[in-house]
N, C-alpha and C positions, 0 to 999 in steps of 0.2 A: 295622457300617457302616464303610466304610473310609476312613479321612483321609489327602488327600494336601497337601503343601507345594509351594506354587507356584513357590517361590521354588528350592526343593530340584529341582522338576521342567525349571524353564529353566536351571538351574546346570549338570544334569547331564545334559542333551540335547547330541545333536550339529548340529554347525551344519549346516543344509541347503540347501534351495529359499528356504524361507519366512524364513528370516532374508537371505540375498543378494537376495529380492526385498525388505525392508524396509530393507536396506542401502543397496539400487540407485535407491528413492524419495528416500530421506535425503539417498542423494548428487546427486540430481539438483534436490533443493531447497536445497541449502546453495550450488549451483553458480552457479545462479540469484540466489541472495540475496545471494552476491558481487559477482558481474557486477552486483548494480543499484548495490549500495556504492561498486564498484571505476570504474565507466564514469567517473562525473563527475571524475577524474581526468585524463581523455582528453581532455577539454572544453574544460579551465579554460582555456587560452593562449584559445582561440577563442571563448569565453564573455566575457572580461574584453575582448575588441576589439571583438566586434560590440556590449555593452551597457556599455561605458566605464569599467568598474567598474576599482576598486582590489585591489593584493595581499591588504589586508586584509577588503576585501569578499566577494571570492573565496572566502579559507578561511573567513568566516563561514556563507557558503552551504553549503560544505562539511559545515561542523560541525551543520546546523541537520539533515540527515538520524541525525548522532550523536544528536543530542539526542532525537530519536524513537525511536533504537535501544534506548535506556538507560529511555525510561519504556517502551517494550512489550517489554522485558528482563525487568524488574520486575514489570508489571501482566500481558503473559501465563503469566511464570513462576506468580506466585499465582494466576491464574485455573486452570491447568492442573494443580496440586497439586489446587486444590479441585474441579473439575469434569472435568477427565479432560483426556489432551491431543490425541486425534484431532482436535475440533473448532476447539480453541484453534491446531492448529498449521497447519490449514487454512485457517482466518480470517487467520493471517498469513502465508499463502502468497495468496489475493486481494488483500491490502492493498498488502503491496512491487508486488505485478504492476498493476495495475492505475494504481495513482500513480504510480510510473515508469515506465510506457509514458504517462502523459499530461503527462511532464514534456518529450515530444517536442513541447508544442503548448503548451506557457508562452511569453506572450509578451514577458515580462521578468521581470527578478531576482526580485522578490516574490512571484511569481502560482511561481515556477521553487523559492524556499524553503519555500513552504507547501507543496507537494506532493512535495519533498522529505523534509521532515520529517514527513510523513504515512507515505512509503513508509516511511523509519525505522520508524517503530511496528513496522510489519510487519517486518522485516529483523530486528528486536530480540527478537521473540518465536519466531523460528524457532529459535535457538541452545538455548535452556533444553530445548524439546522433542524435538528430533532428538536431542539428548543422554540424555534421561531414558529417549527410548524404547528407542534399544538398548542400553542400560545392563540394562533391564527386559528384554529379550526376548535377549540375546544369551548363549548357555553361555559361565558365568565365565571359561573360559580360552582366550573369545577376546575378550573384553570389550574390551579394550586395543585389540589392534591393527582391530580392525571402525571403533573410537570416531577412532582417528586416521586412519585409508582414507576415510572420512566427513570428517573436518576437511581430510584435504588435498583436496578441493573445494573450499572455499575459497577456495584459490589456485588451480583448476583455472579457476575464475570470474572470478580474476583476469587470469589468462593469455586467454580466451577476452575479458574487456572491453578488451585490449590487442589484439587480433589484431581483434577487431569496430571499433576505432576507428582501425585502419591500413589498413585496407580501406572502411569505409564511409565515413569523413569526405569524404576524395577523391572521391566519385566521388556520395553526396549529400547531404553536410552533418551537422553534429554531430547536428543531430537525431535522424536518423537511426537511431542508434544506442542511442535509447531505445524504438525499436519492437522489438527483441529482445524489452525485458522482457516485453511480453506472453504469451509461446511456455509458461509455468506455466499460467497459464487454459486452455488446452489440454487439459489431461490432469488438472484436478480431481475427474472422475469416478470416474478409474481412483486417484486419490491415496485418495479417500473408500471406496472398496471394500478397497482392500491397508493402510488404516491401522489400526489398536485400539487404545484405552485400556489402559496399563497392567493387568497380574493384579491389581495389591492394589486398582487404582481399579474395575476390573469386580467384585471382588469384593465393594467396601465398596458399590455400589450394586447387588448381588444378582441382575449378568446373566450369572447360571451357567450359563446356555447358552454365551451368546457365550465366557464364561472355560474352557467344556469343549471350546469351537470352537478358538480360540488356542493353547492347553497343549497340543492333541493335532496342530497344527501345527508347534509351539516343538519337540516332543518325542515322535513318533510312535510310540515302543515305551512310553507310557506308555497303563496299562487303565484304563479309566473302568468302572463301575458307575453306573446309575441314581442311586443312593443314595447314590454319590462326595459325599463330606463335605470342603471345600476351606479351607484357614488358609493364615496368610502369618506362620509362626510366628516369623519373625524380625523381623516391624515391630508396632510398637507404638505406636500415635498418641500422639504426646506434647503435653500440656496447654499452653495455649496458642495464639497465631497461627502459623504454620510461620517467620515474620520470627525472632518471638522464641526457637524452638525452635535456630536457627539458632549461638546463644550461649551454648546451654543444655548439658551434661552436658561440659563443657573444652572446648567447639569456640571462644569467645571468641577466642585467641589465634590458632587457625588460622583461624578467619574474617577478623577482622582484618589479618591479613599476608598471604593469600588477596587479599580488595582491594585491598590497595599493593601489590601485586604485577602483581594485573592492571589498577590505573589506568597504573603506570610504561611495563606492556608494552605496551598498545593505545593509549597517546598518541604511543609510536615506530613503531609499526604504523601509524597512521592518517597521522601528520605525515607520514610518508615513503610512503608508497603515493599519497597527494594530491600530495605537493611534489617528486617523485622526477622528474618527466616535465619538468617546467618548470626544477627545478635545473638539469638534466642540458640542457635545452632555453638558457638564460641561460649556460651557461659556454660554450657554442659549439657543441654538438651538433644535428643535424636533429632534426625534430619525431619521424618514424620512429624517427630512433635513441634519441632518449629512450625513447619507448615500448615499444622495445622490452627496455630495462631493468627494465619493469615485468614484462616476461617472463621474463627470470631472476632476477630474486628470486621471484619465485611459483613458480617452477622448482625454486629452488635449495629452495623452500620446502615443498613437497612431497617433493624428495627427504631433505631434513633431517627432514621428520615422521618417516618410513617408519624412518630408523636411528635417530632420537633414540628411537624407540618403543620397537626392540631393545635399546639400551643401558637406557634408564631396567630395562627387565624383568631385565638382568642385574645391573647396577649398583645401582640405585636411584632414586630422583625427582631429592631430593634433589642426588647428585654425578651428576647429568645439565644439569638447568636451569640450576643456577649459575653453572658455568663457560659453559656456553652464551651466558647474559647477559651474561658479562664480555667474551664473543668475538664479540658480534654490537655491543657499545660498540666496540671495538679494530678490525673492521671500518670501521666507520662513520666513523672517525674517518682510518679511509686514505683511504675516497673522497676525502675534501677535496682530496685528493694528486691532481698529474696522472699516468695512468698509462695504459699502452699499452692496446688496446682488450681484450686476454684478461686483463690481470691485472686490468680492471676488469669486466669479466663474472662474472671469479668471484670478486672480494670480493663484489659484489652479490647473487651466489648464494647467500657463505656467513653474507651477511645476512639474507635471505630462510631459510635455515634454522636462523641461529641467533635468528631474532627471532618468526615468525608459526610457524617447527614448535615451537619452543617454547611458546609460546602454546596451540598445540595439544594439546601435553602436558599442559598448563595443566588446557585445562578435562577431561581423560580422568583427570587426579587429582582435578580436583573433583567430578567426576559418584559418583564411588566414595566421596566423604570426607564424604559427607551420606545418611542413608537415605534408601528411598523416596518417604516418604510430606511428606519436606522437597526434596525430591532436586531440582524444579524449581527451585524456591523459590531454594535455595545457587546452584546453575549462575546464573541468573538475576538475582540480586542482588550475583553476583561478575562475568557479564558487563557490569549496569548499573554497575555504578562503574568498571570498565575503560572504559563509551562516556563516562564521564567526562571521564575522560583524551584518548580518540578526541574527544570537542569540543572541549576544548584544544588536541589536538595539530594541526590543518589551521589554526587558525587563529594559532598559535604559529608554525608557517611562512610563514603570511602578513605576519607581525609579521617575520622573520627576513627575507626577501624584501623587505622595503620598508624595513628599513635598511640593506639595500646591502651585507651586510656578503660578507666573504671566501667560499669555496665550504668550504674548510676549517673556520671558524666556524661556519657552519651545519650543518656535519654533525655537529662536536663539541657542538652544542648537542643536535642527534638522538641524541647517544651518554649522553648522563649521566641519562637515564631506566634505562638498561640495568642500569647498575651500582645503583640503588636496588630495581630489581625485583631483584637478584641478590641483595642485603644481606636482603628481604622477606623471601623465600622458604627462606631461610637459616633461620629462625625458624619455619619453620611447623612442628610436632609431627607424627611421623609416627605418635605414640599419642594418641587419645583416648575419650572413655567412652564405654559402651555405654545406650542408654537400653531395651532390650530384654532381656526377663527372661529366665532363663537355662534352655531348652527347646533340648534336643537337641545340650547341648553350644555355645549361643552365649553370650554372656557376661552374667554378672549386671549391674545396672546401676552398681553399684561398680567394676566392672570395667576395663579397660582394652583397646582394640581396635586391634591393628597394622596402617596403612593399607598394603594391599596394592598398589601399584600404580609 
C-alpha cells in the first residue's frame, strides 16, 4: 500500500492554475473586506454634520466595527481550526457584505454602529483564513511572497474605498458608497465551488475523495492508487485547546511579543487610516485632497509589502520589521511638518510601507510560526489583540482631535506605537520547539525549529 505525505506533496508541487485561481479569490476577498473597513473613513467629516455628532463620537463608531473584528478574529479563527475553513470563511464573506451594504440605510449613529460592528465579525474572520489556507495549499517556496500579493489587497481596498468616495459622494451621497459592499454576494457560488478545507482538516474528517481531488490539483505529477494510504506526518494534534497549545512547546515568548507587537501596529494603522482624511482635511487641505492621501499610503503600502517581502527572504524578519517600525515613527512625525505637496506624498507613501507592509509581513511570519492544526487559531488571536489596538486607535484620534492640539502633536502621538512594536518584535525567538515527532527527518519534540521565513 503506498503512503503519501500531504504536506510533502503541496511543499513540493509547482505553483499552477489551481493555486493562482485560490490566490485570485483570496485576493478579491481581502479587497473587499478592506473597502468595507476602510470606506467609513470617507464618511466621517460628512457623517459628524449631517448627525451632529462629536470627534470623540465619531472614532467611537469607528472602533465599534474593530471591536467585531477582534471577536470574529478569535471565534472564527477557532471555529475554522476545528471544523474546517471553506465554510467559516464564506460565512464571513456574507456577514461584512451584507451589514455593510445595509449600513447605507442606517438612519442614525446607533442603528449605523450595530451594523457596524456586525460587519466586523465578518471583516475579523476573513484574515485567519485566507492566511491558513495558502499557507496549506501554496509550494513552500512560494509561500511568502503568494501570502504578501494577497495582503497587499488590503490596501488595494483601501485605495479603491478612497477612489469610490471621491467619485460617489459628489454626485450621490456618502451613502452611496456602502452599496459597493454588496458586489461579494455576487460571486458566493463560484467562492463555494474554488474553496477547500485544508489536507490535515479533509483528512482528519476522512474525505479522501475530496483530499485525492485537491493534492492532484496542488500537485499534478503526483500518482494516486486506489489504495493511496494519506499522513500529515509532520502535525501532530497537541493536547489540549489550540488557545492553550498556542503557549505550549516555547511559543510563550513569541506569542506574547507576537501580540504587543501586533496591538502597537494596527492601533497606527487603524488611528491613521480613520484620522488621516480629516487631519489632512483640518490643517487646510480639500476634502479630495485628503483623500487622496489615503491613496498613497495604500500605494506606498503595497509597494513596501512587495520589497519588504524580498528583503525579509534575503535579510531576515527580524532586521526587516525593526528598522521598518522605527522609519514609519520617524515618518510620521514629519508629517506634523508643513511640507511641499511631493515631499508629503512620499512621506505618506513611506508610511504606508513602513506601517501596513510591515504588518503584512507580520502576519506571513505568523501564519508559518504556528503549525497547522493551531495555525488559524495563532493568525487569529494575534490579529484579535492587534483590533485591540485598532479600537483604541480611531478613537485615540478622536481624543487628539478634540483637544485641539498641534498637527505635529498628533502625529508624534501616531508615531510612539511604532517604536514599541519595534522594541516587541526585537524579542520574538526565531527558534522554537517542535511538538512533532521525529518522522522523516523533522524534529524530535525536544527539538528546536528555525523559523524560516
Amino acid at each position: 500500500m503506498a503512503t503519501v505525505n500531504i504536506t510533502d506533496v503541496v511543499n513540493e508541487g509547482k505553483f499552477n492554475r489551481f493555486h493562482l485561481g485560490l490566490l485570485a479569490w483570496c485576493c478579491f476577498i481581502v479587497t473587499f473586506d478592506s473597502f468595507d473597513l476602510v470606506i467609513y473613513s470617507s464618511v466621517i467629516p460628512l457623517i459628524m454634520e449631517e448627525w451632529a455628532i462629536t470627534p470623540v463620537q465619531a472614532g467611537a463608531i469607528g472602533s465599534y466595527g474593530f471591536i467585531g473584528m477582534m471577536i470574529g478574529a478569535v471565534l472564527f479563527g477557532i471555529m475554522a481550526d476545528k471544523l474546517g475553513r471553506k465554510n467559516v470563511l464564506i460565512l464571513s464573506v456574507v456577514l461584512f457584505s451584507v451589514f455593510s451594504f445595509l449600513c447605507a440605510f442606517a438612519p442614525g449613529p446607533t442603528s449605523f454602529s450595530v451594523l457596524r460592528f456586525i460587519a466586523g465579525i465578518g471583516i475579523g474572520g476573513v484574515m485567519p483564513n485566507v492566511i491558513a489556507l495558502l499557507t496549506e495549499y501554496t509550494p513552500k517556496y512560494r509561500v511568502n511572497i503568494v501570502i504578501l500579493i494577497m495582503l497587499c489587497c488590503f490596501s488595494v481596498g483601501g485605495i479603491l474605498a478612497a477612489i469610490v468616495g471621491i467619485y460617489f459622494i459628489p454626485l450621490m451621497g456618502w451613502h452611496s458608497v456602502y452599496w459597493v459592499a454588496a458586489i461579494p454576494l455576487l460571486f458566493i457560488p463560484l467562492m463555494m465551488k474554488n474553496f477547500h478545507d485544508s489536507p490535515v482538516i479533509l483528512l482528519m474528517k476522512g474525505k479522501t475523495e475530496e483530499l485525492r481531488y485537491v493534492l492532484k490539483k496542488a500537485n499534478p505529477a503526483l500518482s494516486l492508487t486506489p489504495d493511496t494510504k494519506f499522513i500529515a506526518s509532520n502535525e501532530e494534534k497537541e493536547s489540549g485547546s489550540p488557545v492553550t497549545a498556542l503557549f505550549k512547546n516555547k511559543r510563550a515568548l513569541g506569542t506574547a511579543m507576537i501580540w504587543i507587537a501586533f496591538f502597537m501596529c494596527i492601533l497606527m494603522i487603524n488611528g491613521l487610516t480613520t484620522w488621516l482624511p480629516n487631519l489632512m482635511f483640518s490643517a487646510g487641505y480639500a476634502l479630495n485632497s485628503s483623500l487622496s492621501f489615503v491613496i498613497a499610503l495604500n500605494a506606498g503600502s503595497v509597494i513596501g509589502t512587495l520589497i519588504l517581502g524580498t528583503l525579509a527572504d534575503k535579510f531576515g524578519v527580524k532586521k526587516v520589521l525593526v528598522p521598518m517600525f522605527v522609519m514609519a515613527s520617524v515618518c510620521l512625525m514629519l508629517l506634523g511638518f508643513k511640507n511641499n505637496m511631493i515631499v508629503l506624498y512620499l512621506l505618506i507613501g513611506i508610511t504606508g510601507a513602513c506601517t501596513i507592509g510591515a504588518q503584512n509581513l507580520s502576519y506571513s511570519f505568523v501564519s508559518q510560526y504556528y503549525p497547522s492544526l493551531i495555525r488559524s487559531t495563532g493568525v487569529g488571536f494575534a490579529s484579535a489583540v492587534g483590533r485591540i489596538g485598532g479600537i483604541i486607535g480611531p478613537i485615540f484620534g478622536g481624543v487628539l482631535v478634540s483637544l485641539s492640539l498641534s498637527l505635529q502633536m498628533n502625529f508624534m502621538a501616531f508615531a510612539i506605537p511604532g517604536i514599541i512594536a519595534a522594541i516587541a518584535f526585537t524579542f520574538v525567538p526565531l527558534k522554537i520547539a517542535s511538538s512533532s515527532k521525529k518522522i522523516k527527518g523533522i524534529a524530535k519534540e525536544e527539538d528546536s525549529v528555525e523559523i524560516k521565513v
